[in-house]
C-alpha positions in Angstrom: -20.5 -18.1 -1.5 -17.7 -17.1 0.4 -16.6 -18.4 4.3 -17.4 -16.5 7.3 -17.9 -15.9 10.8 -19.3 -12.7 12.9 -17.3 -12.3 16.2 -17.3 -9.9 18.8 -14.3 -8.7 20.8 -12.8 -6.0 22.8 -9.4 -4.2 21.5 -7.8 -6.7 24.1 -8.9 -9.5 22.5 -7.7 -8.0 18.9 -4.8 -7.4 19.9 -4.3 -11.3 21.2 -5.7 -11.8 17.2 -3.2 -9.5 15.9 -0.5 -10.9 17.9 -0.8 -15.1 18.0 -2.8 -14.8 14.6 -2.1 -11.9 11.9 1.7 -11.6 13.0 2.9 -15.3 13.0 1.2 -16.2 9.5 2.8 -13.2 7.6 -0.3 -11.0 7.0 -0.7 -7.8 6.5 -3.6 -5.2 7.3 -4.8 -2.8 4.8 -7.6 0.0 4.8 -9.3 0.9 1.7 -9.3 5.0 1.2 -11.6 6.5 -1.4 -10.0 9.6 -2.5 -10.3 11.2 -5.8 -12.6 9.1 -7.3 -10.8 5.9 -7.0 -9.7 3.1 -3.9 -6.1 3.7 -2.4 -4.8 0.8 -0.7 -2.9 1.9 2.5 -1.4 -0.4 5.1 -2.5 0.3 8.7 -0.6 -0.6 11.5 -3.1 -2.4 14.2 -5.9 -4.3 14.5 -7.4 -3.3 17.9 -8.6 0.5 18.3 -9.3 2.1 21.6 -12.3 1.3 22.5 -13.7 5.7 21.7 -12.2 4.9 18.3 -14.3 1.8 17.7 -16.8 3.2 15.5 -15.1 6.5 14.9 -12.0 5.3 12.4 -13.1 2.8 10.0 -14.1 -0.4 11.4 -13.2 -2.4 8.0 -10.1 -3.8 7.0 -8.3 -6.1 5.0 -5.9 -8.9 5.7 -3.4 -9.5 3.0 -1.2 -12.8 2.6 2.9 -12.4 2.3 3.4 -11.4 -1.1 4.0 -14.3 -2.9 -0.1 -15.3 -2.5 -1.0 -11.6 -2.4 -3.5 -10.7 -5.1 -5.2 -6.9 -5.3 -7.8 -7.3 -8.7 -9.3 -4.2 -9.4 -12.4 -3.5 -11.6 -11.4 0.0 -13.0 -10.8 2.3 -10.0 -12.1 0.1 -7.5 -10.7 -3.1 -5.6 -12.8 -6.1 -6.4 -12.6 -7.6 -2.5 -14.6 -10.7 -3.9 -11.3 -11.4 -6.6 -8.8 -10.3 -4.9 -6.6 -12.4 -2.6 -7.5 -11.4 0.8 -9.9 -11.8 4.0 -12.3 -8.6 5.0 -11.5 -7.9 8.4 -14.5 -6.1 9.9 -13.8 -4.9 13.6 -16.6 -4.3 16.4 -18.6 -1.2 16.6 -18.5 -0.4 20.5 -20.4 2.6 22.0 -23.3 3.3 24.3 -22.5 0.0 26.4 -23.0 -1.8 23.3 -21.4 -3.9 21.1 -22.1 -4.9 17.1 -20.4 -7.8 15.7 -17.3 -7.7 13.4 -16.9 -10.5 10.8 -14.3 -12.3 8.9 -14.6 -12.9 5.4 -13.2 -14.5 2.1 -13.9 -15.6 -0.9 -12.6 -19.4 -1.8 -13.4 -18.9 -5.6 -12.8 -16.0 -7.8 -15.5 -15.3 -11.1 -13.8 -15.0 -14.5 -15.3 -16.0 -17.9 -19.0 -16.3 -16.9 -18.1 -19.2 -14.7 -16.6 -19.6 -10.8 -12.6 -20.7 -10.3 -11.0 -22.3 -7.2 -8.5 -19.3 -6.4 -5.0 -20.6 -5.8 -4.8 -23.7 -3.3 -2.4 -21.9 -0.9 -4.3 -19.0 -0.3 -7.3 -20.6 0.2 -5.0 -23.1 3.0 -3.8 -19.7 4.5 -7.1 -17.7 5.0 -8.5 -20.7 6.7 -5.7 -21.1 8.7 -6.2 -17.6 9.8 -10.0 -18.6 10.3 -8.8 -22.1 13.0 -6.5 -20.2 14.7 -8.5 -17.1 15.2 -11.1 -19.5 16.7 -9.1 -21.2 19.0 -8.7 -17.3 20.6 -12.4 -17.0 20.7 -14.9 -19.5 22.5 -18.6 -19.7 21.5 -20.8 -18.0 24.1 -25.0 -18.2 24.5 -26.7 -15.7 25.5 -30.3 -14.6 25.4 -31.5 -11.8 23.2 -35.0 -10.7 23.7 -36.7 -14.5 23.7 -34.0 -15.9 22.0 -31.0 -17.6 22.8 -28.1 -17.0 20.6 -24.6 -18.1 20.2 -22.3 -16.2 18.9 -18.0 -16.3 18.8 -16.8 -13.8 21.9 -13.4 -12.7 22.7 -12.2 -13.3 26.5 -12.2 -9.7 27.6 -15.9 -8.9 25.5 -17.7 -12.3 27.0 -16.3 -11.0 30.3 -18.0 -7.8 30.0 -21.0 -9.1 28.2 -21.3 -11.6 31.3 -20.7 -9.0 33.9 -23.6 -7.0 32.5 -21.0 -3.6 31.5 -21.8 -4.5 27.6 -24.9 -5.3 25.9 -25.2 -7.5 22.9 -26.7 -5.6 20.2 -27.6 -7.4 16.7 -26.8 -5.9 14.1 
C-alpha cells in the first residue's frame, strides 16, 4: 500500500507548500492531459489556484523529483502513477463555503514480475521528506462533524476559516 495523508488548505497555505516545500527540494509539478487517446505530461506552474478556480481547473497534480530520481512508467498510452517515481498531489475542492480534502500520495514499492520491489532508496527518502516538511506547515485540527469528532491536517489560513465559521468541513 502506498503512504498518505488528506489535508485541507486554502491557496495561501499552498502557496507556503509550494514555497518552503516543493521549491527548496527540487520538485516539479506536472498535470496529466488526456488528449488523443493517450496521457500528456505537461508541467504547470503553481500549486495554489484562486480560490473560483479550486474545483474549476484540475485539482490533481503530480510532484516530480529533480531528474536524476525522476521516473515516468507508462503502461501503453497511459502513466502508470503507482510505478512511476512521483507523489499525487491532489489539491482542495472549495466552493459553496465548503471545503473537500486534498491528499498526498506515493507509492514506496513499484510491481514488476508478479512480485512488489522497494523503488529506489532516494526517492523513497525524498517523497517523505516532502511528506515531514509539508507537515510541519500544517497542524492537526479536531473538529466535530455531525456526532463525531474528527482530526484532520489544516493549513493556517483554512483552520482559520474553518474556526471562524466562513468554511465548512465537508467529507468527502
Amino acid at each position: 500500500m502506498g503512504r498518505q495523508f488528506a489535508y485541507f488548505c486554502l491557496p495561501e497555505d499552498l502557496a507556503e507548500i509550494e514555497e518552503k516545500v516543493f521549491v527548496p527540494a527540487g520538485g516539479t509539478l506536472l498535470v496529466v492531459e488526456k488528449r488523443n487517446e493517450r496521457h500528456y505530461i505537461v508541467p504547470i506552474g503553481n500549486f495554489p489556484l484562486a480560490r473560483e478556480l479550486m474545483g474549476t481547473q484540475s485539482l490533481s497534480l503530480l510532484l516530480a523529483p529533480p531528474e536524476p530520481l525522476r521516473s515516468l512508467v507508462f503502461s501503453g498510452p497511459w502513466l502508470d502513477v503507482a510505478n512511476s517515481n512521483v507523489i499525487t498531489v491532489d489539491r482542495c475542492y472549495l466552493k459553496d463555503g465548503g471545503i473537500r480534502s486534498g491528499r498526498f500520495w506515493y507509492e514506496p514499492k513499484v510491481f514488476k514480475d508478479g512480485t512488489f520491489h522497494e523503488k529506489p532508496k532516494e526517492f523513497v527518502a525524498w517523497a517523505q521528506a516532502i511528506f515531514n516538511q509539508t507537515k510541519k506547515l500544517l497542524s492537526r485540527q479536531s473538529f466535530s462533524h455531525g456526532n463525531h469528532t474528527l482530526t484532520e491536517w489544516f493549513g493556517r489560513q483554512a483552520w482559520r476559516e474553518v474556526k471562524e465559521g466562513r468554511l465548512v468541513v465537508a467529507l468527502n
